[in-house]
VOMARPA-433643 format. One record per residue (C-alpha): x, y, z; residue in three letters. Coordinates in steps of 0.1 Angstrom, whole numbers, padded with zeros to 4 digits, always signed. Each point is the difference from the previous one (the first is absolute). Layout:
% VOMARPA-433643
XYZALA ...
***
This chain:
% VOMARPA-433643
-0585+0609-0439UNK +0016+0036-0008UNK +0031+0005-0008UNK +0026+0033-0009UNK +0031-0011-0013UNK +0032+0029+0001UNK +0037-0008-0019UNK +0027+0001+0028UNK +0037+0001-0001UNK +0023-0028-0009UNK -0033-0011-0028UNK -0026-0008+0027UNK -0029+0004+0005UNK -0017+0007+0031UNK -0040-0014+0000UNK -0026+0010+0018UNK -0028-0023+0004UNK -0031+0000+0021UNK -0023-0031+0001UNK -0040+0001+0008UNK -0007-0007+0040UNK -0023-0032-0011UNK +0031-0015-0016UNK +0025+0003+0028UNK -0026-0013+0023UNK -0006-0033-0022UNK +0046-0002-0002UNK -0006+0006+0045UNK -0025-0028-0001UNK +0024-0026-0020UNK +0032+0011+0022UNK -0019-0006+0033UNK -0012-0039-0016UNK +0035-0003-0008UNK +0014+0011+0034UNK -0024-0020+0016UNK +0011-0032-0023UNK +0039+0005+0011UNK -0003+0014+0034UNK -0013-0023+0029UNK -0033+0017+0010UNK -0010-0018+0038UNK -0036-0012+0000UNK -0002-0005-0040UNK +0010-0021-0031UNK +0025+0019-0025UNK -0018+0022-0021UNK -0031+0000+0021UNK +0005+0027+0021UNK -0023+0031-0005UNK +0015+0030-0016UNK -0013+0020+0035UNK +0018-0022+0020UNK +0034+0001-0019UNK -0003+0036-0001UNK +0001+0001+0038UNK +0025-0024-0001UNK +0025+0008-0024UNK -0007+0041-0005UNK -0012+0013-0028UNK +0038+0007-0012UNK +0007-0031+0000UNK -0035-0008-0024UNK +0010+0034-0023UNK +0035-0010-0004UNK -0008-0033-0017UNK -0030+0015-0017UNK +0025+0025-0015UNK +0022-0035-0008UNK -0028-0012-0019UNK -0014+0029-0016UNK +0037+0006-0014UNK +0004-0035-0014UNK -0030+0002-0023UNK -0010+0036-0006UNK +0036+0012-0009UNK -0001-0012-0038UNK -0033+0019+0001UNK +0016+0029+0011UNK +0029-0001-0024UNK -0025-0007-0029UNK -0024+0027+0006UNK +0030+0023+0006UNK +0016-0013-0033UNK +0035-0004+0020UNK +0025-0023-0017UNK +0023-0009+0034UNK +0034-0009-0002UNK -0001-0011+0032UNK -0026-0011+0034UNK -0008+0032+0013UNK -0002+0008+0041UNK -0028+0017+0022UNK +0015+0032+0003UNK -0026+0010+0030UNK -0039-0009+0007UNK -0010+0037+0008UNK -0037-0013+0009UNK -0019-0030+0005UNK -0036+0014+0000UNK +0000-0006-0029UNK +0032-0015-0006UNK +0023+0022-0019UNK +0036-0014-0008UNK +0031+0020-0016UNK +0017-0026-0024UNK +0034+0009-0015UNK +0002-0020-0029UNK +0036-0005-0022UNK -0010+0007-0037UNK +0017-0016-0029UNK +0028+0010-0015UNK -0005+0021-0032UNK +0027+0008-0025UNK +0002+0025-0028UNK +0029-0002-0025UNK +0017+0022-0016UNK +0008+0004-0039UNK +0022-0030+0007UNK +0000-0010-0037UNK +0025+0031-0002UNK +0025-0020+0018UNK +0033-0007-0018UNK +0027-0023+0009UNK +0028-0021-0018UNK -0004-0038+0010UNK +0035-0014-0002UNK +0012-0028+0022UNK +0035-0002+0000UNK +0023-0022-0020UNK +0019-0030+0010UNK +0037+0002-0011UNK +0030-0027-0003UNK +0013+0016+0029UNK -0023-0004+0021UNK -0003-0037-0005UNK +0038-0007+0006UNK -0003+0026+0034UNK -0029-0026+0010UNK +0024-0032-0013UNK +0030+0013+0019UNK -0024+0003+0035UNK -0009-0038-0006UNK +0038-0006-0003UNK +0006+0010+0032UNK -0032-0016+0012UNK +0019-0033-0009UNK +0032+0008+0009UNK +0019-0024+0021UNK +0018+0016+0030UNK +0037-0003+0019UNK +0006+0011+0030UNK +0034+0023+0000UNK +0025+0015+0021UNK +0008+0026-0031UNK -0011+0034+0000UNK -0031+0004-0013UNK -0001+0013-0038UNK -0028+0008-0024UNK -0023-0028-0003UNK +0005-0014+0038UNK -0024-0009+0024UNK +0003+0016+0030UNK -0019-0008+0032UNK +0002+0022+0027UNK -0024+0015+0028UNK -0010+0040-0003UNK -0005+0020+0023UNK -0012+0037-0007UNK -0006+0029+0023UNK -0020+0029-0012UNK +0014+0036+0009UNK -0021+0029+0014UNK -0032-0023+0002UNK -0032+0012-0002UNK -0021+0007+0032UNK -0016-0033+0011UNK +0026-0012-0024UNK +0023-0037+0012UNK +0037+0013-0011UNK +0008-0038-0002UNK -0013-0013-0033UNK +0016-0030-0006UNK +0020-0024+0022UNK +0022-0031-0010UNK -0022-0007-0028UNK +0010-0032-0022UNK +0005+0011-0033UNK +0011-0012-0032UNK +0020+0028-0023UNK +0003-0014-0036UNK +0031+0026-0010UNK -0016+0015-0032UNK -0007+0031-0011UNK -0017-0006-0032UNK -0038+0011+0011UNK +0018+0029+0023UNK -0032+0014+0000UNK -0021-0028+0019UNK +0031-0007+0023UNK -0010-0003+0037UNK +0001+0017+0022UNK +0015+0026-0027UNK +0020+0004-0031UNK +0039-0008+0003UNK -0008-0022+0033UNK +0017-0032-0010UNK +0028+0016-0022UNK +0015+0014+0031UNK +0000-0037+0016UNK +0024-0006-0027UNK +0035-0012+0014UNK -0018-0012+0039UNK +0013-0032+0013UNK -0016-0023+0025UNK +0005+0016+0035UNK +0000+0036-0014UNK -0025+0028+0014UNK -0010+0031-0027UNK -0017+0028+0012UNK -0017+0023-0029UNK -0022+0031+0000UNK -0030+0009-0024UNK -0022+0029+0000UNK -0034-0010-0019UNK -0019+0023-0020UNK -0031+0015+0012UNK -0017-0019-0030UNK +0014-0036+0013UNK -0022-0027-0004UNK +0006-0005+0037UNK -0022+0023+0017UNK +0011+0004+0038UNK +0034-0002-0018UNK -0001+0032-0023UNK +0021+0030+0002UNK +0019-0020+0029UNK +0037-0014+0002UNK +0008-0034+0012UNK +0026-0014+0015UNK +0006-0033-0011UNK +0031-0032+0018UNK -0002-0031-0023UNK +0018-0028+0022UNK +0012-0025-0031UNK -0007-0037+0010UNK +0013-0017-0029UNK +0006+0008-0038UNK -0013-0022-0030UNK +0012-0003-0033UNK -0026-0008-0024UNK +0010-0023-0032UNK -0032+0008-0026UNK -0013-0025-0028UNK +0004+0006-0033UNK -0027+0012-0026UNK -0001-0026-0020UNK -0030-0028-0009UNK +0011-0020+0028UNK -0007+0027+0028UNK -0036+0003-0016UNK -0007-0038+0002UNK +0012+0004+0036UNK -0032+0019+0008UNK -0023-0031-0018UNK -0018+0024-0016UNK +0016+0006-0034UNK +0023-0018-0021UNK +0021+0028-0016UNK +0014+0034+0017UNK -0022+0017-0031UNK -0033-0013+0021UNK +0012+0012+0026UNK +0001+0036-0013UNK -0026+0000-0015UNK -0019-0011+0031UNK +0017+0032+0020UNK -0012+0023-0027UNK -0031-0014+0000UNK -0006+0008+0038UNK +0021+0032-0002UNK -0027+0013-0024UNK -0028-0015+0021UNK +0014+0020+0030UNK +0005+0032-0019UNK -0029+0002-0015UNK -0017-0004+0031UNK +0017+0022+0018UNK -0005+0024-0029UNK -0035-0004-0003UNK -0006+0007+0038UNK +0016+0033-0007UNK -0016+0010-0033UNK -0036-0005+0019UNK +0005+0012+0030UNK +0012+0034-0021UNK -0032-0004-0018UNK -0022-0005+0031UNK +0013+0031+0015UNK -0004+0019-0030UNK -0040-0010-0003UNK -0002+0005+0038UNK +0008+0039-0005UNK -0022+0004-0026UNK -0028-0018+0020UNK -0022+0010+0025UNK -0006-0028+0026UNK -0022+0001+0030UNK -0001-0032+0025UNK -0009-0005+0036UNK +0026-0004+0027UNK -0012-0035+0009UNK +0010-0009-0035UNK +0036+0012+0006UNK -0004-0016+0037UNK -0005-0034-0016UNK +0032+0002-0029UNK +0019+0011+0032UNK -0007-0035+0015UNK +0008-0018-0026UNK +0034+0012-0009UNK +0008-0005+0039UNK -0013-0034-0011UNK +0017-0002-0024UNK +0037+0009+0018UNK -0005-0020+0029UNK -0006-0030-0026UNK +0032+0013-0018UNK +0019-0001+0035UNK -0012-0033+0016UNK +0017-0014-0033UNK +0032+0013+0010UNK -0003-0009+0038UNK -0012+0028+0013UNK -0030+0020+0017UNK -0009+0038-0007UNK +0010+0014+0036UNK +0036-0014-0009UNK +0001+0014-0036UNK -0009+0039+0016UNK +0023-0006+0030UNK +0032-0007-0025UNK -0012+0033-0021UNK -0004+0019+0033UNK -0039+0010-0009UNK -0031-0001+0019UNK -0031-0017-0016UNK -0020+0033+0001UNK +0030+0022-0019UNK +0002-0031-0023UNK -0033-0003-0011UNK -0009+0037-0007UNK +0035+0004-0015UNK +0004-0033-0025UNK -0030-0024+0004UNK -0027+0028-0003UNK +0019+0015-0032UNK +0002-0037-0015UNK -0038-0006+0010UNK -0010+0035-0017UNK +0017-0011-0037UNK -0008-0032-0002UNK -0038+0012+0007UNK +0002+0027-0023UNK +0016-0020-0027UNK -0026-0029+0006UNK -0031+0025-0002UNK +0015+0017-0033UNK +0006-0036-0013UNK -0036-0013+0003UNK -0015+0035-0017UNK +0024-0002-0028UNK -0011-0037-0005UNK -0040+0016-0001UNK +0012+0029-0021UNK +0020-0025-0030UNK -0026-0027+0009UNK +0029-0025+0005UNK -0013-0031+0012UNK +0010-0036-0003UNK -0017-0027-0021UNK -0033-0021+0012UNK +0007-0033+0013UNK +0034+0007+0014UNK -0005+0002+0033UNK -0021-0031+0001UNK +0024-0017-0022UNK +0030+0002+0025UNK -0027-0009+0029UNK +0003-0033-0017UNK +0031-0002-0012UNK +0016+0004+0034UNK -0025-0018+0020UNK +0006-0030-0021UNK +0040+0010+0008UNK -0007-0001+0037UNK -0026-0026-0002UNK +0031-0026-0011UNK +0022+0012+0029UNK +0013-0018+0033UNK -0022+0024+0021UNK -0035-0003-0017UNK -0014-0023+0022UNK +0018+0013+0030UNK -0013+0033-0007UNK -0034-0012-0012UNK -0016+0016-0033UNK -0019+0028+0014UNK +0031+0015+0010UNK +0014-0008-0036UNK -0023+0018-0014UNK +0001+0029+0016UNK +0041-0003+0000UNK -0008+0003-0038UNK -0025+0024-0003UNK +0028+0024+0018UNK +0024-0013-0025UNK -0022+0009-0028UNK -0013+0031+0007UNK +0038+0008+0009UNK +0011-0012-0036UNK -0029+0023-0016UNK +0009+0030+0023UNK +0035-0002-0014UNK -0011-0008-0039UNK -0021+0034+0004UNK +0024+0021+0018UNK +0027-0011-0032UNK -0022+0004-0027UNK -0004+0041+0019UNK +0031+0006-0001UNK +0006-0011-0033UNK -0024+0022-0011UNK +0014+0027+0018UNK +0039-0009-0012UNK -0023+0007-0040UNK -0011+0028+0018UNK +0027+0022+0008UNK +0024-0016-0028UNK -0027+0013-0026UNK -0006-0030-0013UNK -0037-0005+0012UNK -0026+0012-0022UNK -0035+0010+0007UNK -0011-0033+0018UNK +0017-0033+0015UNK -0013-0018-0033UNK +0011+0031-0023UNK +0035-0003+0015UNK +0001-0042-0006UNK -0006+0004-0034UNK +0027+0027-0006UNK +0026-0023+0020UNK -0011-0026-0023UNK +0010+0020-0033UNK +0030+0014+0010UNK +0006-0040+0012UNK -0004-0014-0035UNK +0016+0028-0017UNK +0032-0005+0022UNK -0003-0036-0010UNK +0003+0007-0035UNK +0023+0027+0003UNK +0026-0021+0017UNK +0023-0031-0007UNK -0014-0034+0020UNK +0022+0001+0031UNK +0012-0031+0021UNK -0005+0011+0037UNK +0008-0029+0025UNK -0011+0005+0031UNK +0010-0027+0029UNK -0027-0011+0022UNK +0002+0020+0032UNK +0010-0025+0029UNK -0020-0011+0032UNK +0029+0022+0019UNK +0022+0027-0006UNK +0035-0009-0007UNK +0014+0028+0019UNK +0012+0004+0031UNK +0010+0025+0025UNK +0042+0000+0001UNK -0003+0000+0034UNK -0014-0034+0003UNK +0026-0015-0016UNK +0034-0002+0022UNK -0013-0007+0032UNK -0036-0006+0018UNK +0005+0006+0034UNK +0006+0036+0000UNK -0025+0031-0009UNK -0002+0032-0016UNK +0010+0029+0010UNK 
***
């Protein structure tokens, strides 16, 4: 066997490889037993036919392209070995230039390689944003109206009200290919408040203009939207908007008090019930924060790296963010033709345009990830992987469905599970170290850095007073609720 091996674009590697007459013959001789095992042969038992006679029958094409079949399946790893080719990926038979002696050109995806940069250098501020009073009693007054009661009235509508209305809205000078009818007796609910301007839909100051609309009454209004609106076919256009009011609501809100809190039969004083809110505010900011802070440290290793990968890599994260969105849709009712029809794209334009760009970081970030783990030799503790393979098959062994299921399934249901849990312990335990990192607070080695958390720990200890922190338990559900859920049910949106 002789092979020449030459580096390609897009980190390939396209293989020569020529193999010794005598050992195609003996890969021709098994292909025709095999042919002659699956394919009726008149006049003989299967896999009794001579290799003469299934020549003539079959061709010799026939016989070489199986031989090839075989010879592929168990000399490839040979190949790969004596070439020293790490793949990322099954190659492809690029062309068979001769067959006497056989001669196939293999192009061959080679793993991906990344070399960091000084990323130790890196210097960031980590610091997740604060949860004030006000932001507690924004979140209390949203669950006010939540569980307002509402009147129907024949008053003009003031600050407060509940409007409910259709919308329709026309878009002027539309875009080629562009419907200039956008919306069309939509049933909405208009909650006349303009404390979160900002968020208001469809745009800030929409529902203070309803003010002082009675039942019966049609309002025509006008926006142009920004060409940075959230609202993509929607930017640097005006709308025309007519809101035909259906009826008005007056909405009578609960107090604050301990009572309202009991109400949700979750918390016995309005005190747990803040302290709830904050806890989750601070859950959801710092989440959100966190995102941010390592997605600007991603990108900042990224273009100090060099990273080389094969396109079938990228190929592969591209399908699995499609996945991932048409999983996302079918939760919400919907199908990925339907999703690009209502944003006007073709799936070609969309892919190359968002999904590819997606595919590409999350790659990226997931190859400089793994090195970084190999570089600070971050790994997680023996026995925990195993561990939580028992754990949670003893969890799912004592469910409803065990039986049903059977325990071969279990177990794989909880090797999945347990691999996932260790996948996720490792990726934290990264970014930790790479929050100590660019902070400055890591030292020489993961261990190195421990011990100095650990002294600065103690001596904080001792320098400071004993605090009482109470922290309530974070609930099964989160008390809050969208305002627009709360005055009627039957109506959407807009």
């Amino acid at each position: 066997m002789n092979i020449q091996t030459e580096k390609i674009a897009d980190h390939q590697v396209r293989v020569t490889v020529s193999f010794d007459p005598e050992q195609f013959e003996g890969y021709k001789q098994r292909a025709a037993k095999r042919i002659s095992r699956d394919k009726k042969i008149p006049g003989f038992r299967p896999g009794k036919a001579p290799y003469d006679f299934i020549r003539r029958y079959f061709g010799d094409e026939a016989i070489e392209t199986q031989a090839i079949d075989l010879l592929i399946d168990e000399e490839y790893p040979k190949v790969l070995e004596q070439a020293d080719i790490r793949p990322a990926a099954p190659g492809i038979i690029e062309d068979i230039p001769s067959k006497d002696p056989l001669t196939l050109i293999l192009v061959v995806p080679l793993e991906p390689e990344v070399i960091l940069g000084d990323y130790h250098s890196i210097r960031m501020e980590y610091a997740p944003p604060k949860v004030a009073d006000d932001d507690v009693d924004k979140v209390l007054e949203e669950m006010r109206y939540n569980y307002a009661t509402a009147e129907t009235s024949d008053q003009p509508a003031k600050m407060g009200d509940v409007v409910l209305a259709k919308v329709s809205a026309t878009i002027q000078n539309p875009s080629e290919g562009q419907s200039a009818q956008y919306l069309t007796d939509s049933p909405t609910q208009i909650l006349l408040d303009d404390a979160d301007g900002k968020k208001e839909q469809p745009y800030p100051g929409f529902s203070k203009a309803l003010i002082g609309v009675k039942p019966g009454d049609e309002k025509k209004l006008s926006h142009k939207f920004p060409k940075t609106s959230s609202t993509e076919e929607l930017q640097g256009k005006t709308v025309d908007y007519t809101v035909t009011v259906e009826t008005v609501r007056q909405l009578t809100l609960p107090e604050l008090n301990d009572e309202f809190a009991q109400s949700l039969g979750e918390f016995d004083t309005i005190d747990k019930l803040r302290a709830e809110i904050n806890h989750q505010l601070e859950h959801e900011r710092t989440d959100d924060y966190n995102n941010e802070f390592f997605d600007q440290i991603f990108n900042a290793i990224i273009e100090q790296s060099t990273i080389a990968y094969p396109p079938q890599l990228l190929n592969e994260e591209i399908d699995a963010v499609l996945d991932s969105l048409k999983k996302n849709l079918e939760r919400e009712g919907l199908d990925l033709q339907t999703y690009l029809k209502t944003r006007e794209l073709e799936q070609a334009d969309f892919i190359e345009k968002e999904v590819k760009p997606a595919a590409k970081k999350r790659l990226e970030q997931s190859l400089v990830l793994e090195e970084i783990a190999r570089n600070e030799k971050v790994e997680i503790e023996d026995g925990i992987i195993e561990n939580t393979y028992k754990e949670t098959l003893q969890i799912l062994e004592s469910s409803p469905d065990f039986k049903k299921r059977g325990s071969q399934e279990m177990r794989r249901m909880a090797s999945r599970l347990a691999l996932n849990t260790a996948n996720k312990m490792l990726n934290n335990k990264i970014l930790e170290r790479l929050k100590d990192i660019v902070t400055g607070e890591a030292s020489t080695t993961p261990e190195e850095t421990k011990q100095a958390k650990r002294s600065r720990s103690a001596k904080s200890a001792s320098d400071k007073s004993e605090q009482d922190i109470t922290k309530s338990s974070p609930t099964k559900k989160s008390v809050r609720k969208k305002v627009s859920q709360g005055a009627t049910d039957d109506n959407q949106e807009l």
